[in-house]
DSSP file (Angstrom, degrees, kcal/mol; ACC not computed):
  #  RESIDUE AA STRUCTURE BP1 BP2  ACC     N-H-->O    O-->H-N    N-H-->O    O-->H-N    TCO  KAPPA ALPHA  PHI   PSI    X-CA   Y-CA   Z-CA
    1    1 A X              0   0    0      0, 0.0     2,-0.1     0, 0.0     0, 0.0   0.000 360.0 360.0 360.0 158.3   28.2    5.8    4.4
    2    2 A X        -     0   0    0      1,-0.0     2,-0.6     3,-0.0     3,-0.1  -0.405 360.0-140.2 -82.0 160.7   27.5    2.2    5.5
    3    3 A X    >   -     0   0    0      1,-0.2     3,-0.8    -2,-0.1    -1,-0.0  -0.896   6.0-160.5-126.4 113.4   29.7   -0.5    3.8
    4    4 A X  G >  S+     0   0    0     -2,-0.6     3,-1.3     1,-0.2     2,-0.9   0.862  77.1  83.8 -35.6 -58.0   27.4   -3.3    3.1
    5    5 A X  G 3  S+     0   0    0      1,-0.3    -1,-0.2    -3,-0.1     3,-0.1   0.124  82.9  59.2 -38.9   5.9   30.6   -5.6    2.7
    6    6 A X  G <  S+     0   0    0     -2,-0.9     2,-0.5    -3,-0.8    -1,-0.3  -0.105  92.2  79.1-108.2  18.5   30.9   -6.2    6.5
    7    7 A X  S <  S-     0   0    0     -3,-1.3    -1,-0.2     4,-0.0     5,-0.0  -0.956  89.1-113.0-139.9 144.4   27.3   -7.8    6.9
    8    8 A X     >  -     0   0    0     -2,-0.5     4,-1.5    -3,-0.1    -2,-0.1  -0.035  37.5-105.9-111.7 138.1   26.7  -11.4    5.9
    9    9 A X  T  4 S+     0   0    0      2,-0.2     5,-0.1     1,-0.2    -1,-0.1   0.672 115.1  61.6 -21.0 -54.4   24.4  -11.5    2.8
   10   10 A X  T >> S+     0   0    0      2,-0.2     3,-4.9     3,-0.2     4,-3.2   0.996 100.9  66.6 -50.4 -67.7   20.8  -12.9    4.7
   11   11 A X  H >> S+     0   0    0      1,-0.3     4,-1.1     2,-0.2     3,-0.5   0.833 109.7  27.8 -44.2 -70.5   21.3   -9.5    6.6
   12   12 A X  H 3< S+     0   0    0     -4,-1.5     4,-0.4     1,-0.2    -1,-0.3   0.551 113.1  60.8 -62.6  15.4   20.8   -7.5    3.7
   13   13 A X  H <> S+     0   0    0     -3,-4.9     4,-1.3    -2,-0.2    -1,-0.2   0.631 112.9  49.0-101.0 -49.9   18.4  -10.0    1.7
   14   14 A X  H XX S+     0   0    0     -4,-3.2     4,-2.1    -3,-0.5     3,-1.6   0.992 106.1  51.5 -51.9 -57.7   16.3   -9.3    5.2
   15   15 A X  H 3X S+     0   0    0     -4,-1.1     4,-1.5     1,-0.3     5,-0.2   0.941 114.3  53.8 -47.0 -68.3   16.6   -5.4    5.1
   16   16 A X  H 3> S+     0   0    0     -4,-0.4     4,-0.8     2,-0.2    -1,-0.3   0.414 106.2  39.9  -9.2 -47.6   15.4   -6.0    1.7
   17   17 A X  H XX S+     0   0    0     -3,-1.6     4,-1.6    -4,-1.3     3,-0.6   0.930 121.8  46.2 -89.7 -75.5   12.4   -7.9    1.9
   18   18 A X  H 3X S+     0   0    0     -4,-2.1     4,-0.7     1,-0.2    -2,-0.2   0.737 116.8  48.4 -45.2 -46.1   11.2   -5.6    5.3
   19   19 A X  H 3X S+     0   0    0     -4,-1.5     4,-1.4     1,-0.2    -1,-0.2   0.822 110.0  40.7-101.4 -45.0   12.1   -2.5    3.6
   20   20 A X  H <X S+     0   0    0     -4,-0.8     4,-5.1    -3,-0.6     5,-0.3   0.801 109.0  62.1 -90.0 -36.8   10.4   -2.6   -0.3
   21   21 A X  H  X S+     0   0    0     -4,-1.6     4,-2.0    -5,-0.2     5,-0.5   0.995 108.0  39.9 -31.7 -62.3    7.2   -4.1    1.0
   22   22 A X  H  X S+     0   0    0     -4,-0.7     4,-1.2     1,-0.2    -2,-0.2   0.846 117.3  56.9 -68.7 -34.2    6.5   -1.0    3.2
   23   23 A X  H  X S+     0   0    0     -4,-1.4     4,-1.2     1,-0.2    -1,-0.2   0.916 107.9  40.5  -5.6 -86.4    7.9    1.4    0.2
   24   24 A X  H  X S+     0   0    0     -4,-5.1     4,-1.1     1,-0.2    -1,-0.2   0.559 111.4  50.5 -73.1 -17.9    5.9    0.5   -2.5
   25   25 A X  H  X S+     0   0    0     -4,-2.0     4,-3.1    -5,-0.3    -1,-0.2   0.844 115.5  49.8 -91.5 -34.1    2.4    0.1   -0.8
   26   26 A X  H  X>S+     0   0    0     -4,-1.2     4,-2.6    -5,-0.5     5,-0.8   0.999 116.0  38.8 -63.5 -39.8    3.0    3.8    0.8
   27   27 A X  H >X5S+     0   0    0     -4,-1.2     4,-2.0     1,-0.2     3,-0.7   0.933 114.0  53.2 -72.3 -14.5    3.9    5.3   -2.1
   28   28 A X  H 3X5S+     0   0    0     -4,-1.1     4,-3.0     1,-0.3    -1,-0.2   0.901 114.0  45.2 -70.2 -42.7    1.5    3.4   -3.7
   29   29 A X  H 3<5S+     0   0    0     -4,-3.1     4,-0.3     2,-0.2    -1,-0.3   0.812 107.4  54.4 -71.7 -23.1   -0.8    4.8   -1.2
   30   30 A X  H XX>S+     0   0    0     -4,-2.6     4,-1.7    -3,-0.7     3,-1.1   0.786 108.3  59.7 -93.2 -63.5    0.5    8.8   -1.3
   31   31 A X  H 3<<S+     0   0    0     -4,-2.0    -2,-0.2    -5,-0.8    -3,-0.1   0.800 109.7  36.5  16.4 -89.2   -0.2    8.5   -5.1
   32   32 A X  T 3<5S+     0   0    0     -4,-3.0    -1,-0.3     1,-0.2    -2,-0.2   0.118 109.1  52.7-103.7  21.2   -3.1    7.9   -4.8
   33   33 A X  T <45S-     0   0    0     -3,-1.1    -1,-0.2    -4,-0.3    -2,-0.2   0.275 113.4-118.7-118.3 -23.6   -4.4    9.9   -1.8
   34   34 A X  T  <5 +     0   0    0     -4,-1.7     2,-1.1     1,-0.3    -3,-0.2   0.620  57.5 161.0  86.5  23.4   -2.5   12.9   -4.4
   35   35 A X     >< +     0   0    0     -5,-0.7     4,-1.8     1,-0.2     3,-0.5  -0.693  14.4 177.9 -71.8 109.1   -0.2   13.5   -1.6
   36   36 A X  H  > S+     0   0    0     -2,-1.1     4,-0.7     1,-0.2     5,-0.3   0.973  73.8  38.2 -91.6 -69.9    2.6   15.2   -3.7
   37   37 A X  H  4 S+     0   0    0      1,-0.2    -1,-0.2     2,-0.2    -2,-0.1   0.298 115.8  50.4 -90.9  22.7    5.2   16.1   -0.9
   38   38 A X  H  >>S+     0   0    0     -3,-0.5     4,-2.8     2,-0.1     5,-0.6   0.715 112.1  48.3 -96.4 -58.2    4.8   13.0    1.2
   39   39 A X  H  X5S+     0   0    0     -4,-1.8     4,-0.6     1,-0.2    -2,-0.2   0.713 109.9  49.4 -65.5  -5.0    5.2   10.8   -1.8
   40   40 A X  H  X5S+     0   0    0     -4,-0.7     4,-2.4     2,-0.2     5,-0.3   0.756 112.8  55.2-108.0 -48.1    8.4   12.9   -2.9
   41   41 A X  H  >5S+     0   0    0     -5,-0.3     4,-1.6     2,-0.2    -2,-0.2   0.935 110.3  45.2 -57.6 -45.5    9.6   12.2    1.1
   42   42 A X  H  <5S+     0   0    0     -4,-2.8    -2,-0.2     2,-0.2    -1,-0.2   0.763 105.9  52.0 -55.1 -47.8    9.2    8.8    0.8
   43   43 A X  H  <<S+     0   0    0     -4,-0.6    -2,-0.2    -5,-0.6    -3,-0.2   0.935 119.0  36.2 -69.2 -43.1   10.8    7.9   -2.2
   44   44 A X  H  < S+     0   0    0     -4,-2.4    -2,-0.2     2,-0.0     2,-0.2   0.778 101.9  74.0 -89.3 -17.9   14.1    9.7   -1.3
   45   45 A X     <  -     0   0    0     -4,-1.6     2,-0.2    -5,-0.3     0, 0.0  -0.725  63.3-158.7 -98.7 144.0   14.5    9.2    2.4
   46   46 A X        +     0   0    0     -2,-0.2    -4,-0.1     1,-0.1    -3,-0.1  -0.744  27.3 154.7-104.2  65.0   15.6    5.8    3.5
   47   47 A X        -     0   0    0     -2,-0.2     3,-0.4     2,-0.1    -1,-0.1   0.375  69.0 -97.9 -99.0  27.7   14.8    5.1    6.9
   48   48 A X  S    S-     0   0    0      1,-0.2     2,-1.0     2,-0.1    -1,-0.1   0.895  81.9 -61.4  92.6  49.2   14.5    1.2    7.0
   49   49 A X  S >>>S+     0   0    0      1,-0.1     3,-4.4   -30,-0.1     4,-1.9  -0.318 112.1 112.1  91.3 -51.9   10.5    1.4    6.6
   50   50 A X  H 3>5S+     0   0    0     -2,-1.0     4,-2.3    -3,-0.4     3,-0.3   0.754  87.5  45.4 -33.8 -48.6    9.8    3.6   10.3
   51   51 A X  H 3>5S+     0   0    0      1,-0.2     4,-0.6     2,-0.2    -1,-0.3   0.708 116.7  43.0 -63.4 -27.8    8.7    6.6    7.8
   52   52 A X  H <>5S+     0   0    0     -3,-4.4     4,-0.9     2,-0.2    -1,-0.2   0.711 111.6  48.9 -91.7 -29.8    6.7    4.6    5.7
   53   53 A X  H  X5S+     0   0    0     -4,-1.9     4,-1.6    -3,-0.3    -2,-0.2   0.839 112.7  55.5 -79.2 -40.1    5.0    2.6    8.3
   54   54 A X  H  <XS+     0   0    0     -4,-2.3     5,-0.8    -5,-0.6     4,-0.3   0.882 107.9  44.8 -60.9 -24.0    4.3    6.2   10.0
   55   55 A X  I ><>S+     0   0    0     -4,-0.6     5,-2.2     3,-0.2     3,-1.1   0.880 111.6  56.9 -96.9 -51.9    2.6    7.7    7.1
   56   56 A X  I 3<5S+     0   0    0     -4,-0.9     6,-0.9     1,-0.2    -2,-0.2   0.656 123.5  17.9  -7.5 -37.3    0.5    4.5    6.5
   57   57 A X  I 3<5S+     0   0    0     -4,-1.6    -1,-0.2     4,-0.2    -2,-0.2   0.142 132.2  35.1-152.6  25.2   -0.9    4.3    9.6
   58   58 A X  I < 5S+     0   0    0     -3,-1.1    -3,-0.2    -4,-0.3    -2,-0.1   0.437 128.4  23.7-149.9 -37.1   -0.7    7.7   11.3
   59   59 A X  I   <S+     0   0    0     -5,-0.8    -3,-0.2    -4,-0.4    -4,-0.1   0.678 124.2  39.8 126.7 158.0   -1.0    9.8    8.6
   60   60 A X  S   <S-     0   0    0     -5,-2.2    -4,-0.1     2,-0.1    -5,-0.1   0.028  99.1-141.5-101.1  23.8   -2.7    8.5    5.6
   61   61 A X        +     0   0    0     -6,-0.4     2,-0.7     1,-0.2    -4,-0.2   0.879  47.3 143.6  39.1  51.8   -5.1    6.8    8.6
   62   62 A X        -     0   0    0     -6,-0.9    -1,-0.2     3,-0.0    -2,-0.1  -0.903  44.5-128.3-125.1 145.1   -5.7    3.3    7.0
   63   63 A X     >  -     0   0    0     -2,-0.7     4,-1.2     1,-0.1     3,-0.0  -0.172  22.4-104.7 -67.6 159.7   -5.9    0.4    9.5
   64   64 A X  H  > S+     0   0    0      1,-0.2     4,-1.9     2,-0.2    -1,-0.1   0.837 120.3  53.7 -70.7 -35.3   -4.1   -2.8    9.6
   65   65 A X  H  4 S+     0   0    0      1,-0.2     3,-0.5     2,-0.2     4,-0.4   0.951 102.4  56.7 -53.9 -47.1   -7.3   -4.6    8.4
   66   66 A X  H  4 S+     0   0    0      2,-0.2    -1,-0.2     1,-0.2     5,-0.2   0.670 105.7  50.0 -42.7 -45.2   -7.7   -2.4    5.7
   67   67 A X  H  < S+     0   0    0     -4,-1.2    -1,-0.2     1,-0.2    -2,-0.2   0.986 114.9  42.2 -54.1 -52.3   -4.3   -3.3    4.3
   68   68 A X  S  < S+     0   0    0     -4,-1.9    -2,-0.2    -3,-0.5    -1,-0.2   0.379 105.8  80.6-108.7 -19.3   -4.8   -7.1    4.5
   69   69 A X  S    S-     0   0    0     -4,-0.4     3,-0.2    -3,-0.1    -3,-0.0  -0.264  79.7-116.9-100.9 177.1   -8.7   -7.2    3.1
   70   70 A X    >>  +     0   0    0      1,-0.1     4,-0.6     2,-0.1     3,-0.5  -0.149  54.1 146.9-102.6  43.6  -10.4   -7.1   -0.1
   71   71 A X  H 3>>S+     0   0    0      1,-0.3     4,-7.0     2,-0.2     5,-0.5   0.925  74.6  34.9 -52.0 -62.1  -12.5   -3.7    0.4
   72   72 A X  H 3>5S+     0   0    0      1,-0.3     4,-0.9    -3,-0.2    -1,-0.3   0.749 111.2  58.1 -88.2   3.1  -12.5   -2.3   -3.2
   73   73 A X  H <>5S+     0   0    0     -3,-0.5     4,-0.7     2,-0.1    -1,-0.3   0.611 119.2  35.9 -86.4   5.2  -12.8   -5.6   -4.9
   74   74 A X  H  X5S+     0   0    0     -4,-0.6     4,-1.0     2,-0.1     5,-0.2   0.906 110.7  57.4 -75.3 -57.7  -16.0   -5.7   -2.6
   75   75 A X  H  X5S+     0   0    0     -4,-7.0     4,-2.0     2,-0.2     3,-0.4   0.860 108.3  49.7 -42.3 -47.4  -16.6   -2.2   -3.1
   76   76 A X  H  X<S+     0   0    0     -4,-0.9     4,-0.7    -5,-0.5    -1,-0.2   0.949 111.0  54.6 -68.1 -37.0  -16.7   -3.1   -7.4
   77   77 A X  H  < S+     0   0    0     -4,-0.7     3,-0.3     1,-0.2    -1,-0.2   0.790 100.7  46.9 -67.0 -21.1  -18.9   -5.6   -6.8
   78   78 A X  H  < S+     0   0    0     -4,-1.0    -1,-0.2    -3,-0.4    -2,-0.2   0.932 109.0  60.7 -83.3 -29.2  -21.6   -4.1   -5.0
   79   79 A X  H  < S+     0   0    0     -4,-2.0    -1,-0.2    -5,-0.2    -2,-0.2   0.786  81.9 116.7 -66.4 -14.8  -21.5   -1.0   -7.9
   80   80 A X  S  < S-     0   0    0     -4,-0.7     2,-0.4    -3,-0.3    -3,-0.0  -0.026  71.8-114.8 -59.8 168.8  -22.3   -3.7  -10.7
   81   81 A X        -     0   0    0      1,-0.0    -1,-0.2     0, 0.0     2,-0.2  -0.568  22.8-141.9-100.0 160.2  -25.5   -3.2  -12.3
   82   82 A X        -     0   0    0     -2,-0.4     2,-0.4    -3,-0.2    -1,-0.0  -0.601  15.7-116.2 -99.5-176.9  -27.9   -5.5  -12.0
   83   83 A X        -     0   0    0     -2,-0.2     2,-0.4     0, 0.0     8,-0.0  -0.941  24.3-144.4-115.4 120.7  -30.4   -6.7  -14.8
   84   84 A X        -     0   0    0     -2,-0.4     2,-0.1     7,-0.1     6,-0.0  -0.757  17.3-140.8-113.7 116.9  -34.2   -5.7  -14.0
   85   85 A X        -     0   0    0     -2,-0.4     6,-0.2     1,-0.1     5,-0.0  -0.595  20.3-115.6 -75.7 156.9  -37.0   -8.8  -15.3
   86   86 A X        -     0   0    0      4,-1.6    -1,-0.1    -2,-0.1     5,-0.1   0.502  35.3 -94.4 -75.1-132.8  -40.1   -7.9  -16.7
   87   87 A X  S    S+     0   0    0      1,-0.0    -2,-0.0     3,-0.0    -1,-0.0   0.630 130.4  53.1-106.7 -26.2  -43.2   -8.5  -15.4
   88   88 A X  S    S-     0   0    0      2,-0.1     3,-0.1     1,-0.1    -3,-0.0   0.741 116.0-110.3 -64.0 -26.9  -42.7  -11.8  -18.1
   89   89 A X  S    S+     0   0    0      1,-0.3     2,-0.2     0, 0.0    -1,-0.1   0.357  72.3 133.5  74.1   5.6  -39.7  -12.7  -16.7
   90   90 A X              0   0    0     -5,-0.0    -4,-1.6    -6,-0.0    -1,-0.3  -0.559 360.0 360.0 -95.6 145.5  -37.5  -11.9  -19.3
   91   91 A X              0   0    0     -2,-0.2    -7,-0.1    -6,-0.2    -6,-0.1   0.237 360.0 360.0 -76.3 360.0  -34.4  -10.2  -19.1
């Protein structure tokens, strides 16, 4: 087992920040994609992100753009309904 107590605080404040990012949006992503034994792999295995970035992007096949965009709040917008005028112009 590692002993944290020989590496200066920042280090592990870093692993920290790289590591929980990549976590939560895979499992987030294995969820909901209803991958059962991917999300089960992920949550118990630690491997500093490399597992998490690999099922992310090789795969559950979604692109860097894809992470970073606003797809389904686009995607909600387009499904609203619209309001049809009459011939009067009234709603």
């Amino acid at each position: 087992m590692i002993n944290f107590g020989q590496y200066p605080a920042w280090v592990i404040i870093l692993l920290i920040a790289w590591v929980l990012p990549w976590k939560g949006y895979s499992l987030w992503v294995a969820a909901n994609k209803k991958h059962k034994v991917w999300f089960i792999l992920l949550l118990i295995l630690n491997t500093f992100a490399v597992l998490e970035i690999i099922y992310i992007f090789y795969i559950a096949k979604i692109s860097p753009k894809e992470i970073f965009s606003n797809k389904k709040v686009e995607e909600e917008k387009k499904e609203e309904p619209k309001i049809e005028e009459n011939q009067n112009g009234q709603q």
